[in-house]
C-alpha positions as CSV (number, residue, x, y, z in Angstrom):
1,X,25.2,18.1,-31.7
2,X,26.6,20.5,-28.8
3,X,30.0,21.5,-28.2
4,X,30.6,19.2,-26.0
5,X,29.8,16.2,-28.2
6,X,31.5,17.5,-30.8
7,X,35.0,17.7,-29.2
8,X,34.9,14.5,-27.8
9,X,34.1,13.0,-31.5
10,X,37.0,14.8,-32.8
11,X,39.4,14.1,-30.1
12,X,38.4,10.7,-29.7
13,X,39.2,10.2,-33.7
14,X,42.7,12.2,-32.9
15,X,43.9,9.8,-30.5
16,X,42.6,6.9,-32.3
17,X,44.4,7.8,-35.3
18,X,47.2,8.6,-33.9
19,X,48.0,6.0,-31.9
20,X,49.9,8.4,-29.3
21,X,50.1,7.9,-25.8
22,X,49.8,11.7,-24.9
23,X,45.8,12.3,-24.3
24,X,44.1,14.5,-26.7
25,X,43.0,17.9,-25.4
26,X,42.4,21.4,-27.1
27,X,45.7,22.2,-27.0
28,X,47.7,19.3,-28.4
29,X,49.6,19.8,-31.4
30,X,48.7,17.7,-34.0
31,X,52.7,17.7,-35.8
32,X,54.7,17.8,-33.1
33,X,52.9,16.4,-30.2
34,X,50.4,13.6,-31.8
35,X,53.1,13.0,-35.0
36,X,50.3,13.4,-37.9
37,X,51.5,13.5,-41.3
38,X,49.9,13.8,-44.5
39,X,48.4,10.2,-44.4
40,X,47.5,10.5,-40.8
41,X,45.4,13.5,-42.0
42,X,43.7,12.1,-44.5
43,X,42.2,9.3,-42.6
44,X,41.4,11.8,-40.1
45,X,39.2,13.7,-42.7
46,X,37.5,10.3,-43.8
47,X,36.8,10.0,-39.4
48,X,35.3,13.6,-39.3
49,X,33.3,12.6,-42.5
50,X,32.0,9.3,-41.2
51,X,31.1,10.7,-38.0
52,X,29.5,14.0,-39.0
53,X,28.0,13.0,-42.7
54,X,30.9,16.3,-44.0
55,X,33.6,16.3,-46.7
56,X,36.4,18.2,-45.6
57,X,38.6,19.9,-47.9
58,X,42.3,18.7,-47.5
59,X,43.4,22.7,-48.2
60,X,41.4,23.7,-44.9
61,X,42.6,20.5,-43.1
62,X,46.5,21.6,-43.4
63,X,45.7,24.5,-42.1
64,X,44.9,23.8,-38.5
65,X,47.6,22.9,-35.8
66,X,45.8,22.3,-32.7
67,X,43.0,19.8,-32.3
68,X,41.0,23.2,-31.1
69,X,41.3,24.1,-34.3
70,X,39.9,21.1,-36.3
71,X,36.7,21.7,-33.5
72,X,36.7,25.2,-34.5
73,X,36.9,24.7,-38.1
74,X,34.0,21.9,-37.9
75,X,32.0,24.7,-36.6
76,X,33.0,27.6,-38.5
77,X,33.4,26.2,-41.7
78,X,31.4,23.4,-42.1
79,X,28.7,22.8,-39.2
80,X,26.9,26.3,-39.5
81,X,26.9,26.2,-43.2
82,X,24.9,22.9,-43.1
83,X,22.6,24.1,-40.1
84,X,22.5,27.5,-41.9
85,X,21.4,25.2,-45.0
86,X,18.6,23.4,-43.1
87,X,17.4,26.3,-41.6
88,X,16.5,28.1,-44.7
89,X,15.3,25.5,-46.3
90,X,12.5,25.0,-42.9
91,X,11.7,28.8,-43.3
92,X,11.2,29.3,-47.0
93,X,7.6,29.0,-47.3
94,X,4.6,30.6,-48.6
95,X,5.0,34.0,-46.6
96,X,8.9,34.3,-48.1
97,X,7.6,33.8,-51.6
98,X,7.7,30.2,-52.0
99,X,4.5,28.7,-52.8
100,X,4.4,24.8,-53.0
């Protein structure tokens, strides 16, 4: 998934949750502008784990105040630890001391 398909998933699951009529962009404030509150996260963090197969924690979700930042936080956090994860799984073969 690029970066491209991964903000619209996310922003599409902000505005659906929401239910606001500003449009979801990187910038939008998830409080203030889009009016998310605890409960509004937390089916946002079931979305994001529906659509990307990803538990969440709720500590790193509170954290974030832009929908940027739930992008970035998909990719920094959670994204490249599970590609990371795959990877070294594909590489660990007889030549890295892993004989089947």
């Amino acid at each position: 998934m690029d970066q491209t398909e991964i903000e619209t998933t996310v922003f599409a699951i902000l505005q659906k949750i929401s239910q606001s009529a500003i449009a979801v962009g990187p910038q939008v404030k998830l409080r203030e502008e889009l009016g998310m509150d605890s409960f509004a996260s937390l089916m946002v963090m079931n979305e994001l784990d529906d659509a990307f197969g990803i538990e969440i924690f709720e500590e790193d979700f509170l954290k974030v105040t832009l929908a940027a930042d739930v992008v970035r936080l998909l990719q920094e956090r959670y994204l490249v630890s599970a590609t990371k994860s795959v990877f070294e799984q594909d590489t660990a073969g007889p030549e890295n001391g892993n004989c089947a």
